[in-house]
Steps between C-alpha positions, in 0.01 A plus 500: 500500500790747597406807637652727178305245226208577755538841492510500099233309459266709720626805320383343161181370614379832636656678180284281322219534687521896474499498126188252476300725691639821329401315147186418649383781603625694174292245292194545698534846463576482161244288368254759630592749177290439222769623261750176598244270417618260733344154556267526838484133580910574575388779785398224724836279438642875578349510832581201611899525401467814771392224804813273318753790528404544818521136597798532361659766680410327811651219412810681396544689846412149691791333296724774598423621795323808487158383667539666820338805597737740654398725804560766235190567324245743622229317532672250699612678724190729563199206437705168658396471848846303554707769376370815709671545820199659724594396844120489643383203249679192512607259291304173533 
């Protein structure tokens, strides 16, 4: 697969992963309101389309390259015993 088909395709995957989870969670929340009256048996499909976004992100940022962690974040860099640079410990 070329790298700008790649690219695309990981872009739609994780778009499509973001809006499962959004409409997951806004169904589980919604179903909670009495005044909707909204099947409940659905809630439970609901919750489980949040895990499927989310496998579906991943997916999408495997597919196009955006798995890595970068040095970055925070908690990387404060938590990751291979990213501090304390010269008394070393690295084994």
């Amino acid at each position: 697969m070329k790298r700008k088909s790649a690219l695309m395709l990981g872009n739609v995957l994780m778009g499509l992963g973001l809006v499962t989870m959004i409409g997951g969670v806004g169904y589980s929340v919604l179903a909670q309101l009495p005044q909707l009256n909204l099947p409940q048996f659905l809630s439970h499909g609901a919750i489980m389309s949040i895990f499927v976004g989310a496998l579906l992100w991943l997916v999408g940022a495997r597919v196009g390259g955006r798995e890595r962690v970068a040095d970055r974040y925070w908690w990387v860099r404060h938590y990751d015993k291979r990213c501090r640079h304390n010269p008394r410990e070393r690295h084994s």
